[in-house]
N, C-alpha and C positions, 0 to 999 in steps of 0.2 A: 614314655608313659610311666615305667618302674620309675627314672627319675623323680617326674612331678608326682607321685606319692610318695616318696619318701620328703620331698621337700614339703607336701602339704602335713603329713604327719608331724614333722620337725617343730613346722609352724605351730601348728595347736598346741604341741608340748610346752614350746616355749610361752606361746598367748597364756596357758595356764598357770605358770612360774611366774611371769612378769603381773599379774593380775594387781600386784599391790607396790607397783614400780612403778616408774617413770613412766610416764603419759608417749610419752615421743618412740619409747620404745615399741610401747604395745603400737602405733602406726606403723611401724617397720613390720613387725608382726600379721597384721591387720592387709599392707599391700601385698604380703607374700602369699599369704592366703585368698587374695582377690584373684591373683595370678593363676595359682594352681587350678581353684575352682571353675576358671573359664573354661581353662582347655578343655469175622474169624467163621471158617465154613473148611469142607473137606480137604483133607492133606491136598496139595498137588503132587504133580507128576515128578517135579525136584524135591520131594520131600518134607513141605515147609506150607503148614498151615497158612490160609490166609490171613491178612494181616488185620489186628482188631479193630474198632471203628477208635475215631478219636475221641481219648476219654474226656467225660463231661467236667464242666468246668468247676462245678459246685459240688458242696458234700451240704444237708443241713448242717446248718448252725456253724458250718464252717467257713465258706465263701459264698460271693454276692453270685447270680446265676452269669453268665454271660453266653454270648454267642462265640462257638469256638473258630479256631482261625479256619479259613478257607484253603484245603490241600491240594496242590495239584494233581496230574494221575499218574504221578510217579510217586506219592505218597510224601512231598516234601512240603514243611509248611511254607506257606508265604511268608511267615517270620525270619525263614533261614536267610533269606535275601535281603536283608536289613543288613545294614555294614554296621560295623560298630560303632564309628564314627555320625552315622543319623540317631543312633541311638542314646550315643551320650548328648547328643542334644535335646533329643526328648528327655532326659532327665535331670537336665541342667536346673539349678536348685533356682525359684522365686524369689522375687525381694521381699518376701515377705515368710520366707520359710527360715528356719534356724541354720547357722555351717553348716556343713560336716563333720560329723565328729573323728575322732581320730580312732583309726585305725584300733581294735582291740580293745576300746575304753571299756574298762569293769565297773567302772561305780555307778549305781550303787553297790551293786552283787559281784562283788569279786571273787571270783574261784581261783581257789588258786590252781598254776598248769601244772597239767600231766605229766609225771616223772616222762623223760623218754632214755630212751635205749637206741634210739640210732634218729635220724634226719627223715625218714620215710615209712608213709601208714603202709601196713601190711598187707591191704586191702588192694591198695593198686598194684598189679603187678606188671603191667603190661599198658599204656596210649594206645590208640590205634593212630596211626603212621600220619593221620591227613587231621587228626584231636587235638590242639596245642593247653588245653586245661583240664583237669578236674575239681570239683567241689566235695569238700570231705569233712561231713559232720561228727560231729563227738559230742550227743547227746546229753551225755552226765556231765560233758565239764560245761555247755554250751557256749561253745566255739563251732566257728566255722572255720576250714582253713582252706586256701587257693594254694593251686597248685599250677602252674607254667610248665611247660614244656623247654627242658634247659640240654640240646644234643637229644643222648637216647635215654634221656632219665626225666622225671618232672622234679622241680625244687620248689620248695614252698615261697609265694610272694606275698601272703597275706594271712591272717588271724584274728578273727572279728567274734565280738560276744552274737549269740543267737538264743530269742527266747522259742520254745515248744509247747508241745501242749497243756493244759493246764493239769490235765490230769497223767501224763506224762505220756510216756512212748512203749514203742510195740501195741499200734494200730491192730485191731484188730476186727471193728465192725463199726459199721457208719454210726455217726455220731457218739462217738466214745471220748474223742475230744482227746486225744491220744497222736502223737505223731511217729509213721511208720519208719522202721527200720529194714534197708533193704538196699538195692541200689538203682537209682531212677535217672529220666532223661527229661529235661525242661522242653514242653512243646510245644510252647507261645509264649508271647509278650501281650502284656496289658500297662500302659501307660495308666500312671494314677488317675488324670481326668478323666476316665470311663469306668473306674472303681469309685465308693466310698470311701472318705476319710481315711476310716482305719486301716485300709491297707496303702498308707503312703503315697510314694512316688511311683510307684507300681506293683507287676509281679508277674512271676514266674510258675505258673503251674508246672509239674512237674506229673508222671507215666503214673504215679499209685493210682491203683493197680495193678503192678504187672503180671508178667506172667507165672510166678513163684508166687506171688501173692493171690491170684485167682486158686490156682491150684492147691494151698490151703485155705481154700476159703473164705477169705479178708476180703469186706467189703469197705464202700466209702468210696468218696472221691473230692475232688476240690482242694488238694491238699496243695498249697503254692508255696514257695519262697517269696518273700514279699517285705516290704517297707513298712510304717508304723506313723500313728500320728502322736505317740508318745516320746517326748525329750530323752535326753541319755542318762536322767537320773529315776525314768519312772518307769519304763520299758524291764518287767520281773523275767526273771527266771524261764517259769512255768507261767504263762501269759494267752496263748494262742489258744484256737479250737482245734487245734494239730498241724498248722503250719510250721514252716520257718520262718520267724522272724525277725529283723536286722531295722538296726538305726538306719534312717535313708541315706545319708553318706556312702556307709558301708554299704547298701545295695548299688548305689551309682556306681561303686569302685568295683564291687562285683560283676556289674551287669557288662564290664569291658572284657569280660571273660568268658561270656555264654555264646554258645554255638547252637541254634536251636535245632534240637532232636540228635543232637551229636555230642554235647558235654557228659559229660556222666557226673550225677551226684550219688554221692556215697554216704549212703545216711547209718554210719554205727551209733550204738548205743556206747560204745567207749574204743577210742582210736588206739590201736596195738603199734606202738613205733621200733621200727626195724633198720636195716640198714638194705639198701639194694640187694647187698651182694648175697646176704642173708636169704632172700626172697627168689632169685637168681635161678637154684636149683627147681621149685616149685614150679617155675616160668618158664623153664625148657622143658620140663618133665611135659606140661599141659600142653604147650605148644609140639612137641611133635607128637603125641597123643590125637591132634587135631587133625596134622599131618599125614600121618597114618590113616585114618580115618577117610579123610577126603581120596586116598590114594586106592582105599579097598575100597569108595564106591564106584570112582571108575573102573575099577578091575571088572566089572561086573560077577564077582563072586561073591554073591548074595548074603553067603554063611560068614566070611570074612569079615564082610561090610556089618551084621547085626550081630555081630561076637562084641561089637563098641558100647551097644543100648542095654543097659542094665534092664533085672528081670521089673522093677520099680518104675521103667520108664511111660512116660506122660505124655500130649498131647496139648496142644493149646485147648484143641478140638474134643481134649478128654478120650482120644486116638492111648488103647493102649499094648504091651508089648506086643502080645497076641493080634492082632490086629494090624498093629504098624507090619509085622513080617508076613502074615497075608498081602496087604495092601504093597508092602517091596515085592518080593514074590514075584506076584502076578505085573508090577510094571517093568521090573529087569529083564522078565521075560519077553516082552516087545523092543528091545533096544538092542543095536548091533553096535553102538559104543556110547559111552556118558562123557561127558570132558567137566571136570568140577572144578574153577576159580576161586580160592579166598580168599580175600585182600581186606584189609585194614583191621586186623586184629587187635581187640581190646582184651585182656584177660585181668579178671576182678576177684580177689576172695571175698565171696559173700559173706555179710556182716549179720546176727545171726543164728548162723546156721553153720555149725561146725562139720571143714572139712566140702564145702557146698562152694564150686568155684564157678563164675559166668564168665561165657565167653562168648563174646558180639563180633561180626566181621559181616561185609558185607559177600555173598554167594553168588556168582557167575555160572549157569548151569546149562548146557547143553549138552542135547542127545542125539540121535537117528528119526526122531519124532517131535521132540521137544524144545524150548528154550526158555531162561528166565534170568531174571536178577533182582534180588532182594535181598533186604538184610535180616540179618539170623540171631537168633539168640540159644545158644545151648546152656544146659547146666551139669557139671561135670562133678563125681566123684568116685573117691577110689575105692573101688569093690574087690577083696577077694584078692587084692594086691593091682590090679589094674585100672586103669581109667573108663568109667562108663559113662555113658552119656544120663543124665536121669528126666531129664525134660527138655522137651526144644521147641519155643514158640517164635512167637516176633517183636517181642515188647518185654 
């Protein structure tokens, strides 16, 4: 698949050079390119608000309404079950729709790229073990970049222009026409032929609202990644009602990347590039910080276990400090042992919010009375020289 992108990119490059050349070549061109183209209610007894309804598809004046996808009862969408391989069929371009463009095209609006300072945004710190991509916006330069899972590191396999909103970014209340900055999770697929026009070949809603963004407040919803029915020379900057938006090519090449309710998009306002190793020390600090944590709630030492939750901390359910240690409290005190599992850890510097780090893993929880598994979302910073927890919802 990396293959045939880079050979379809090559191709356009070259289509574009040869445009005032020999006839024969641009076929050569032209069959290379035929080629490529084919192919939330009271905490529970584990700690862990219930999980929110699924967010609605539309914001006004931002997307068209739709019916959202049907979830099973374990909270997975029927989207996740799409291989990727039905999907790039569904997206397979019409004879009557334009190429694909290549890879990164700037013109009209060429920005030019971001000094960097190392191979890797500063923001991902951590995949979670079973996540093979991320997406990671850079609003002011508007690029998107893909990221692949290469070993225990991601490397970038992609770089595409993306227009936002028109009135720019940090969302902040519906209909502002503004695209949020934050870090989200795509929760469906919408094929173009069930959308209008303008949003292309399909799209990708994506969690705005989450849980950092309910908690200050930010409303709105409908905000998607999505495709375009503008060509590669007309498609601005600042174009959208607060989506992402991508030439359709670019969204096909994209869409071989998404993992529904399990990719993580990284939407900054401007991407910090670092190098791993740089980042390294952050990423153990957090991860046994977690460790710790999970280890003093089985301890059943109750004072242990809330020395973690900062005096600041939050609730999905608007549960707060005072409260969350009543409510521990009074359920430690029913339990003669807890056993806490957490697997697949993702750990994110929120974009932002300075110093404000997410960390996603899926929670395995049994007690003497209880059982559960769900996935968790904390938000982590350092207080007073320590790691607290400052929010912890499910989205």
């Amino acid at each position: 698949m990396v293959r045939i992108r880079i050979l379809r990119g090559k191709a356009i490059a070259r289509w574009r050079s040869l445009r005032q050349t020999g006839f024969s070549d641009l076929i050569v061109v032209a069959a290379i390119l035929a080629v490529t183209l084919a192919g939330r209610g009271p905490a529970g007894d584990d700690g862990t608000a219930e999980a929110a309804s699924v967010i609605p598809f539309a914001e006004s004046r931002d997307a068209p309404a739709a019916e959202p996808e049907t979830s099973s009862a374990d909270g997975s969408s029927a989207a996740a079950s799409r291989d990727r391989g039905a999907r790039e069929a569904e997206l397979a371009p019409s004879a009557v729709e334009r190429a694909a463009v290549e890879p990164g095209a700037r013109e009209p609006w060429a920005v030019e790229p971001r000094q960097r300072t190392g191979d890797h945004p500063a923001n991902l710190l951590q995949l979670p073990a079973s996540v093979e991509s991320a997406l990671v916006f850079d609003l002011e330069a508007n690029r998107m970049h893909v990221f692949e899972r290469s070993g225990q590191r991601a490397g970038e396999v992609g770089d595409y222009f993306v227009a936002v909103g028109k009135n720019g970014i940090d969302k902040a209340r519906e209909g502002d026409e503004k695209t949020p900055v934050g870090i989200y999770f795509v929760t469906s697929y919408s094929p173009g032929e069930r959308l209008p026009p303008i949003y292309g070949v399909g799209a990708f809603p994506i969690s705005y609202p989450n849980s950092w963004d309910r908690r200050l407040r930010r409303t709105g919803s409908g905000i998607w990644i999505h495709g375009t029915d503008k060509d590669e020379n007309s498609l601005e900057p600042q174009s959208s009602r607060g989506c992402l938006t991508l030439h359709n090519g670019d969204f096909r090449t994209m869409s071989d990347y998404i993992d529904i309710r399990r990719t993580p998009v990284i939407v900054t306002d401007a991407v910090s590039w670092t190098t791993a190793a740089a980042i390294e020390a952050h990423r153990a600090s957090l991860a046994a910080a977690v460790e710790t944590w999970r280890r003093d709630w089985e301890s059943l030492d109750t004072d242990a276990y809330l020395a973690h939750y900062s005096p600041s901390f939050r609730t999905d359910d608007a549960m707060d400090l005072a409260r969350w240690t009543a409510h521990k409290r009074r359920v430690n005190a029913q339990k003669s042992y807890i056993r806490v599992d957490v697997d697949d850890v993702g750990i994110y510097a929120y974009p932002g919010e300075a110093g404000l780090f997410l960390v996603t893993f899926e929670q395995r929880y049994g007690s003497s009375n209880f059982q559960s598994r769900r996935w968790k979302h904390q938000y982590w910073r350092i207080e007073d020289g320590a790691w607290r927890i400052v929010h912890e919802g499910s989205a």
